[in-house]
MMTF fields as JSON, N, C-alpha, C and O atoms, coordinates in Angstrom:
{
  "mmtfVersion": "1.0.0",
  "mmtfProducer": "UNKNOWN",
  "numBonds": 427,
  "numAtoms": 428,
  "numGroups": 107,
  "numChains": 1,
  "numModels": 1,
  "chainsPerModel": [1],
  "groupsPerChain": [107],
  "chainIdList": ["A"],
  "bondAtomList": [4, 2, 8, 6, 12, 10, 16, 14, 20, 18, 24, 22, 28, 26, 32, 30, 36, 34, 40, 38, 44, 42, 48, 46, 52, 50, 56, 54, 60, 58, 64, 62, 68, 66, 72, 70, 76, 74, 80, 78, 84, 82, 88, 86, 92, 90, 96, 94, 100, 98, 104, 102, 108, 106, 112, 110, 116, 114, 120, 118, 124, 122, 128, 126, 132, 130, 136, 134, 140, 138, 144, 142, 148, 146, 152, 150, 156, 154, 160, 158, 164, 162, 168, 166, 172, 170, 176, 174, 180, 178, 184, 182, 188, 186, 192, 190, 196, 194, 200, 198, 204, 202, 208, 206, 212, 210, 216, 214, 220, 218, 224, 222, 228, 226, 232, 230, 236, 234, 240, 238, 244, 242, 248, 246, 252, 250, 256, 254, 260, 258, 264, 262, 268, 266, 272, 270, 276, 274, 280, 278, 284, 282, 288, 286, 292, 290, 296, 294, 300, 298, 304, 302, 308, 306, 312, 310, 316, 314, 320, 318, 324, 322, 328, 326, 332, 330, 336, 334, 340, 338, 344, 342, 348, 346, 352, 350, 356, 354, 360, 358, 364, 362, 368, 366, 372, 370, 376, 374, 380, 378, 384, 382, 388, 386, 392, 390, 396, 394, 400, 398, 404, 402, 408, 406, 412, 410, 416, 414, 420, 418, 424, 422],
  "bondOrderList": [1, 1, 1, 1, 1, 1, 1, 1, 1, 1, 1, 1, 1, 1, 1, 1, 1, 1, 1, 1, 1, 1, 1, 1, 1, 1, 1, 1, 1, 1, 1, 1, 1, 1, 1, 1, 1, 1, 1, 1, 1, 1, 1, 1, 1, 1, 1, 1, 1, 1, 1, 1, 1, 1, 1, 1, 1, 1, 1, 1, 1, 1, 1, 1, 1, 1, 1, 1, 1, 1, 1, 1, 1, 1, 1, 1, 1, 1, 1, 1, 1, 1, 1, 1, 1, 1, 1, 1, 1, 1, 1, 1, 1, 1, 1, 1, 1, 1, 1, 1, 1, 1, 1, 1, 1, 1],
  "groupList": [{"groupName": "UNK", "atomNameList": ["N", "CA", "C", "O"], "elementList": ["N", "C", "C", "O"], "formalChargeList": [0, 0, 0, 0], "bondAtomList": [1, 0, 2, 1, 3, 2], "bondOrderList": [1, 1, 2], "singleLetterCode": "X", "chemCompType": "L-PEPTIDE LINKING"}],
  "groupTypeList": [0, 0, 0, 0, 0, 0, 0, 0, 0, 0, 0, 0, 0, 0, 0, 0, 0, 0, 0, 0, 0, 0, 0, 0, 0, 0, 0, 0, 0, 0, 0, 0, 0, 0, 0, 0, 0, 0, 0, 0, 0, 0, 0, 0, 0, 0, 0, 0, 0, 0, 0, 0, 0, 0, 0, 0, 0, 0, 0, 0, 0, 0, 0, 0, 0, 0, 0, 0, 0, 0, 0, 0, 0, 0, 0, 0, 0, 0, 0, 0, 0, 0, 0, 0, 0, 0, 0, 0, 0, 0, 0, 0, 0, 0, 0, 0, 0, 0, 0, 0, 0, 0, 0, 0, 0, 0, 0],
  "groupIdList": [1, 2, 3, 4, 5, 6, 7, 8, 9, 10, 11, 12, 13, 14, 15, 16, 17, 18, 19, 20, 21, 22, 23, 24, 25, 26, 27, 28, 29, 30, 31, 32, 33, 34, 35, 36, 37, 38, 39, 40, 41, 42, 43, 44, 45, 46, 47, 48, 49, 50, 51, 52, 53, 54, 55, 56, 57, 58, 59, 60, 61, 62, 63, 64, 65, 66, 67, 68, 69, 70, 71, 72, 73, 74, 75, 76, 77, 78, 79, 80, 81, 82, 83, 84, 85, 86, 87, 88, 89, 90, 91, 92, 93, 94, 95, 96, 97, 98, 99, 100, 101, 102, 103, 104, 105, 106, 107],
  "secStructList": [7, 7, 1, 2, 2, 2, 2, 2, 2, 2, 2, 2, 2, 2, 2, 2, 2, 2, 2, 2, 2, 2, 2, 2, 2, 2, 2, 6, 6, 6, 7, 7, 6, 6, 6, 2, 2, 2, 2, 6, 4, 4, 4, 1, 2, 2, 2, 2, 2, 2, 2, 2, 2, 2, 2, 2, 2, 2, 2, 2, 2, 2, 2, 2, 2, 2, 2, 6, 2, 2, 2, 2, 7, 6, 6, 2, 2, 2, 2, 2, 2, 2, 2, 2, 2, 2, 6, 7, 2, 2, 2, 2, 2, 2, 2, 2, 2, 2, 2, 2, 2, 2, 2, 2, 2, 2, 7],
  "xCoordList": [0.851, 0.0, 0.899, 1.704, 0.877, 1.542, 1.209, 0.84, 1.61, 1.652, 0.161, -0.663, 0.11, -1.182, -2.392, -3.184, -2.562, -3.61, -3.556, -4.633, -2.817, -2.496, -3.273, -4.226, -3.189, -3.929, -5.316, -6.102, -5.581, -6.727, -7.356, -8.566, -7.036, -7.832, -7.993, -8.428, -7.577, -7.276, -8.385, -9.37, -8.365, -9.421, -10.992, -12.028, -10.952, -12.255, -13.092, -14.282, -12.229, -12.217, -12.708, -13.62, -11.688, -12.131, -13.947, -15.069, -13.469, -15.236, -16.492, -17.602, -16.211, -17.061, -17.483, -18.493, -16.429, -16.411, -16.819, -17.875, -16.056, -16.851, -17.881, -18.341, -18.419, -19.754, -20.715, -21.757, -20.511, -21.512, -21.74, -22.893, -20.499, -20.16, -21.531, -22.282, -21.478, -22.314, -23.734, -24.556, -24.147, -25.363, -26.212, -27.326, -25.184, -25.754, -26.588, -27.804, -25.271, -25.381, -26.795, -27.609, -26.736, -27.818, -29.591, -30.642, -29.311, -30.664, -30.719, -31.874, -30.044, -30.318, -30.842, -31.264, -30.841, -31.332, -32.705, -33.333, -32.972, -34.016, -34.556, -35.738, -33.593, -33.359, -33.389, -32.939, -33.879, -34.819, -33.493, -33.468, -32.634, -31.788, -31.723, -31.013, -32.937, -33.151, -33.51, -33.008, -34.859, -35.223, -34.345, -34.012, -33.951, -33.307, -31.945, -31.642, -31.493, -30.317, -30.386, -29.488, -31.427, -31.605, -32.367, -31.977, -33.457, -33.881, -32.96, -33.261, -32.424, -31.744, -30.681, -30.607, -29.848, -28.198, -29.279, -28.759, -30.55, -30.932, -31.336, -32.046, -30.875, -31.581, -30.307, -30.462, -29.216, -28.172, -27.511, -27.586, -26.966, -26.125, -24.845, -24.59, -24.056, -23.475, -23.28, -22.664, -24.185, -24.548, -25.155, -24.848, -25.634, -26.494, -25.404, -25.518, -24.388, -23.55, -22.368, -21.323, -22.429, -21.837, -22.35, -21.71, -23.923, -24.555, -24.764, -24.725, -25.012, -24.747, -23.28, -23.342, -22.39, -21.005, -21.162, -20.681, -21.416, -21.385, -22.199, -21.519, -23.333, -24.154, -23.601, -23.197, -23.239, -22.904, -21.294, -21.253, -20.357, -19.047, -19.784, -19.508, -20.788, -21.664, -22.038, -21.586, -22.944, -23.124, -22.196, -22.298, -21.175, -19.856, -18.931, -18.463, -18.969, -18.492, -19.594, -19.347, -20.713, -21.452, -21.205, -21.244, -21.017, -20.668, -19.632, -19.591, -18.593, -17.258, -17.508, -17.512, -17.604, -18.247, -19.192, -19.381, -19.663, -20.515, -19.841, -19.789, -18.933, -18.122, -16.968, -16.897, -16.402, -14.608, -15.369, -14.879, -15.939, -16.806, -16.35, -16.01, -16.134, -16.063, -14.971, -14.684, -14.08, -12.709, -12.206, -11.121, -12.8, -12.771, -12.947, -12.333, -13.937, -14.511, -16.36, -16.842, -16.92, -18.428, -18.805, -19.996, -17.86, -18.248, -17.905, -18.653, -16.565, -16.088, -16.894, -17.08, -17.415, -18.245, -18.994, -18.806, -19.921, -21.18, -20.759, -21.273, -20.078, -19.534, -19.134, -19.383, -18.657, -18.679, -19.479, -19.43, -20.619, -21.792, -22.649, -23.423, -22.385, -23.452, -23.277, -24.084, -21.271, -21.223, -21.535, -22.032, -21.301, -21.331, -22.656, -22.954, -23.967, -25.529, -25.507, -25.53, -25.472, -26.192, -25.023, -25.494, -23.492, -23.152, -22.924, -23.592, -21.578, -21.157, -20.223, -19.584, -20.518, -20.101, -18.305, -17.629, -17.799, -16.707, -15.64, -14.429, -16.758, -16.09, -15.884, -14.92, -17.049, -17.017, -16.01, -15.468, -15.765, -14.579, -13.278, -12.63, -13.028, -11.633, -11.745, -10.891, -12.816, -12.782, -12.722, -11.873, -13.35, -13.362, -12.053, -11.517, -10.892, -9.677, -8.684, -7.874, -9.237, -8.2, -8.465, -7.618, -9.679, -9.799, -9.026, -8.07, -9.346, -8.62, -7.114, -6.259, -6.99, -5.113, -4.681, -3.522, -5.264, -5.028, -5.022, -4.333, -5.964, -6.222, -5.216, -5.061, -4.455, -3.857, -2.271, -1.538, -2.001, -0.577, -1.324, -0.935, -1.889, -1.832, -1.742, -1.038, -2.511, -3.327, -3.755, -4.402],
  "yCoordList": [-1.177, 0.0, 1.244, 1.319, 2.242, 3.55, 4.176, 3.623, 6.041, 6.58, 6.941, 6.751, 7.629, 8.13, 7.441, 8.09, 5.901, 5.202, 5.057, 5.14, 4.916, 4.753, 6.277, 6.249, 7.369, 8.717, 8.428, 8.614, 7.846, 8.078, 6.997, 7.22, 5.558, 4.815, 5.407, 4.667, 6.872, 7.001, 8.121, 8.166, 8.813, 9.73, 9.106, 9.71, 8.022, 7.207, 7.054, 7.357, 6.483, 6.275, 7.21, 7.197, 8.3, 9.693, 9.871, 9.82, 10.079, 10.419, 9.764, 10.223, 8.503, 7.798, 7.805, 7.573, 8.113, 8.383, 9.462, 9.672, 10.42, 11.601, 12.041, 12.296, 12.234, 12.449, 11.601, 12.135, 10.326, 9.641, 9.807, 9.624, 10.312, 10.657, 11.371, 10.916, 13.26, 13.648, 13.595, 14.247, 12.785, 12.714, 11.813, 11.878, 11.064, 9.961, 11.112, 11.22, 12.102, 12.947, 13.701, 13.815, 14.253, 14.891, 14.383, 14.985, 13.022, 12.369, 11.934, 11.635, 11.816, 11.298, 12.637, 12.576, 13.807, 14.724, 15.116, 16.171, 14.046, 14.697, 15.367, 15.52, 15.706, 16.195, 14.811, 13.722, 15.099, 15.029, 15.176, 16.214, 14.331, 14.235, 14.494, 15.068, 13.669, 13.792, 15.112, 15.798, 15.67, 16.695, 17.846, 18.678, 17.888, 18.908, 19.303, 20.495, 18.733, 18.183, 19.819, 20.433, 19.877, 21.025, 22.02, 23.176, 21.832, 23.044, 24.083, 25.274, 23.907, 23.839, 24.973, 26.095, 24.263, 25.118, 26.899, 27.991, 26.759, 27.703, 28.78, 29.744, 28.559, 29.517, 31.163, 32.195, 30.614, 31.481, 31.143, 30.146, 32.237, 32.98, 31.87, 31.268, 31.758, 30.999, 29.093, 28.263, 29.152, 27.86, 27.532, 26.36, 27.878, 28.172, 27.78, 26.874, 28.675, 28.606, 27.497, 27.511, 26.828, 25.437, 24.488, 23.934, 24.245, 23.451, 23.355, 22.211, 24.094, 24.392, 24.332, 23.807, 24.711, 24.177, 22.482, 22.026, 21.72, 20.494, 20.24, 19.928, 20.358, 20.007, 20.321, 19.232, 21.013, 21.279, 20.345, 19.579, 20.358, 19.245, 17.909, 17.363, 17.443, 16.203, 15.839, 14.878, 16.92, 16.657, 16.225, 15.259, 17.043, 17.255, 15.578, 14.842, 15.483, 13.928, 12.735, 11.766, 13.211, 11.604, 12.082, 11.235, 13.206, 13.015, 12.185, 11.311, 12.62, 12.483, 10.239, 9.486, 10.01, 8.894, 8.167, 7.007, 8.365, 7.854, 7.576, 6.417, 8.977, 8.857, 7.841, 6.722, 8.096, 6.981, 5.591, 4.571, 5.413, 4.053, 3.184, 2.163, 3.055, 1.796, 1.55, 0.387, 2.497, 2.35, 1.677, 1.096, 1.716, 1.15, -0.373, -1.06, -0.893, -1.778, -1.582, -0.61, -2.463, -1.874, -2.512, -2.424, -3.27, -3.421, -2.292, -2.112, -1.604, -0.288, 0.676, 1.645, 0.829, 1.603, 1.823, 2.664, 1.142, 0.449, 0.713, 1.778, 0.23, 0.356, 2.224, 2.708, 2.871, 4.37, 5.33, 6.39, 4.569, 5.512, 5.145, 5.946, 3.693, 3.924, 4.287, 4.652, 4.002, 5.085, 6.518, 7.161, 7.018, 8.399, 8.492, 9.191, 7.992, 8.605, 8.035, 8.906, 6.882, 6.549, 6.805, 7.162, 6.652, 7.009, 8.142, 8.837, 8.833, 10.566, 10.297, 9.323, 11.569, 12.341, 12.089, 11.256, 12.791, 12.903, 11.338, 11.316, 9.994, 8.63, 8.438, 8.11, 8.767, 7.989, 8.875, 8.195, 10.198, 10.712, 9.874, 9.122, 10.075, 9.316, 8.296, 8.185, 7.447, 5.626, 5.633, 4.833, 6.279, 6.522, 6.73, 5.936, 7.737, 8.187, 7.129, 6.945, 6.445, 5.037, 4.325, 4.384, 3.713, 2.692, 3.326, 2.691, 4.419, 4.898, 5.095, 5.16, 5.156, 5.286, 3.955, 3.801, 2.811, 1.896, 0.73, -0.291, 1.175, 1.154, 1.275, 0.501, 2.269, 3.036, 2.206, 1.789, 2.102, 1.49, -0.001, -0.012, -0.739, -2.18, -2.324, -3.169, -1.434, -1.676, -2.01, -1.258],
  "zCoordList": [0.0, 0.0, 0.0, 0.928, -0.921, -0.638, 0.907, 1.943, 0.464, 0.919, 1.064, 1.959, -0.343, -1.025, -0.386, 0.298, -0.643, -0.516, 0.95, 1.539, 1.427, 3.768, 3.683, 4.461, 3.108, 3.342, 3.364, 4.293, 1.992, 1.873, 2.36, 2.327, 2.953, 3.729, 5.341, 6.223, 5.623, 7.238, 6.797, 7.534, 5.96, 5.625, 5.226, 5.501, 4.653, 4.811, 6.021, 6.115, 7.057, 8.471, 9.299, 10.126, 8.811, 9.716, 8.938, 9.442, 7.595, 7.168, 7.458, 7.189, 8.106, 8.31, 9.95, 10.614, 10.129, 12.502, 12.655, 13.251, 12.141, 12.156, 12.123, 13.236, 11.402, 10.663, 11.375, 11.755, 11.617, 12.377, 13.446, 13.836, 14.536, 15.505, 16.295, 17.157, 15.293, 15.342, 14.929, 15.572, 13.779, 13.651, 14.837, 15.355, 14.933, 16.465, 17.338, 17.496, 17.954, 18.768, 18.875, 19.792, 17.307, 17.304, 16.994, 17.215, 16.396, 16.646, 18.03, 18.331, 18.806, 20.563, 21.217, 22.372, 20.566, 21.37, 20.601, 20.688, 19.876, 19.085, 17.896, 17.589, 17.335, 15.661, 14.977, 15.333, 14.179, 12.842, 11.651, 10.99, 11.459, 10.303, 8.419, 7.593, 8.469, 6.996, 6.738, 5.848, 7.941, 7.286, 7.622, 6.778, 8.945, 9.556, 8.4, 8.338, 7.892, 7.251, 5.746, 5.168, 5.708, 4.622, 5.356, 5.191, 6.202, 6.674, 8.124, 8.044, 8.767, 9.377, 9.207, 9.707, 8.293, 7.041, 6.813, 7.043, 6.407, 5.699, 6.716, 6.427, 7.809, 8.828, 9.234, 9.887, 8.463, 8.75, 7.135, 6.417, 6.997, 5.675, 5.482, 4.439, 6.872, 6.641, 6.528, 5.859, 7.582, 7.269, 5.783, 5.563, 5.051, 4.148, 2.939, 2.114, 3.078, 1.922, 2.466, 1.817, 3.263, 3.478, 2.61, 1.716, 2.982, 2.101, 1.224, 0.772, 0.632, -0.508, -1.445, -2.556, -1.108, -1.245, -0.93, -1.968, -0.394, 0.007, -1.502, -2.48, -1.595, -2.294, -3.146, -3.554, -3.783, -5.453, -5.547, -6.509, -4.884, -4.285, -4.797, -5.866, -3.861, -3.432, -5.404, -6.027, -5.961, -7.309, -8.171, -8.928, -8.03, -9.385, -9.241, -10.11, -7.845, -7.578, -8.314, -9.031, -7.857, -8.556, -10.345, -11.238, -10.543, -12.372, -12.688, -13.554, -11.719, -11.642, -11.557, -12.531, -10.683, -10.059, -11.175, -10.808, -12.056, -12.686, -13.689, -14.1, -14.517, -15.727, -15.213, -15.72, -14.577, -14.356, -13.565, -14.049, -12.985, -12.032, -12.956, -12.359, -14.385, -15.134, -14.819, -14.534, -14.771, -14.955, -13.513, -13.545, -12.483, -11.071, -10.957, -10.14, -11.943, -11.737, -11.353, -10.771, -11.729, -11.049, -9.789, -9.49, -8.82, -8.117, -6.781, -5.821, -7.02, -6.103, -6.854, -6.118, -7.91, -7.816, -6.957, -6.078, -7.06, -6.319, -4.938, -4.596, -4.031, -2.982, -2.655, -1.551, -3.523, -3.448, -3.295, -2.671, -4.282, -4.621, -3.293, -2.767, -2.771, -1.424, -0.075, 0.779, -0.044, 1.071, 0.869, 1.794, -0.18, -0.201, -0.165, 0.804, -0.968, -0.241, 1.078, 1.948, 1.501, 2.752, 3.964, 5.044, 3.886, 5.164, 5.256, 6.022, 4.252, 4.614, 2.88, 2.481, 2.246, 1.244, 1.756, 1.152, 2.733, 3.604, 3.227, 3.009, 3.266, 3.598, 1.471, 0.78, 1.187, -0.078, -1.168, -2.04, -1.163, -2.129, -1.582, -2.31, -0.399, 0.215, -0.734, -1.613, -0.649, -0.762, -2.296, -2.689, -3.286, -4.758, -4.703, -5.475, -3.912, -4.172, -4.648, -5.557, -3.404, -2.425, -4.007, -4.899, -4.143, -5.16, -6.41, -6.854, -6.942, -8.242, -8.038, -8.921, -7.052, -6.959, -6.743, -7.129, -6.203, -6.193, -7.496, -7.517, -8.536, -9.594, -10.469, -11.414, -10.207, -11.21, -10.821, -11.718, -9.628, -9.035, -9.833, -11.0, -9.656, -9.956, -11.52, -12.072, -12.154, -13.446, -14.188, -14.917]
}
């Protein structure tokens, strides 16, 4: 395993602890995830333009993700595209990274 790919499997990790970390947090107190998740960001300027930054990031990757995925194989596809909707955006660019650099060293 490189350098590169030891990065980006520790950055998977983090995206995936992280992120869960807090959503745990904040559904145990009662928030509402799915919905809160967009209404929420929009209540302040800055929050607002986070999400939005995320979201348009979040888009340009599944293009990104959709066009090269062959080149991965379709089964790390597959595996990319569902961490990134269902666990955290954060885990699944790392893990797309990891696989395409790993990809690219084997070939």
């Amino acid at each position: 395993m490189t350098t590169r790919e030891m990065l980006y499997a520790v950055l998977v990790a983090l995206g995936i602890i992280l992120p869960m970390y807090y959503n745990i947090q904040y559904m145990g107190a009662g928030g509402n995830l799915l919905l809160d998740f967009f209404t929420v960001p929009l209540q302040s300027a800055v929050t607002a333009s986070l999400l939005f930054d995320l979201l348009i990031a979040f888009a340009a990757f599944n293009v990104l993700l959709f066009s090269e995925g062959r080149s991965l194989g379709s089964r790390n596809f597959i595996v990319c595209a569902v961490v990134s909707w269902l666990v955290a955006f954060a885990a699944g660019l790392p893990l797309f990274l990891f696989f395409r650099e790993r990809q690219k060293r084997l070939g």
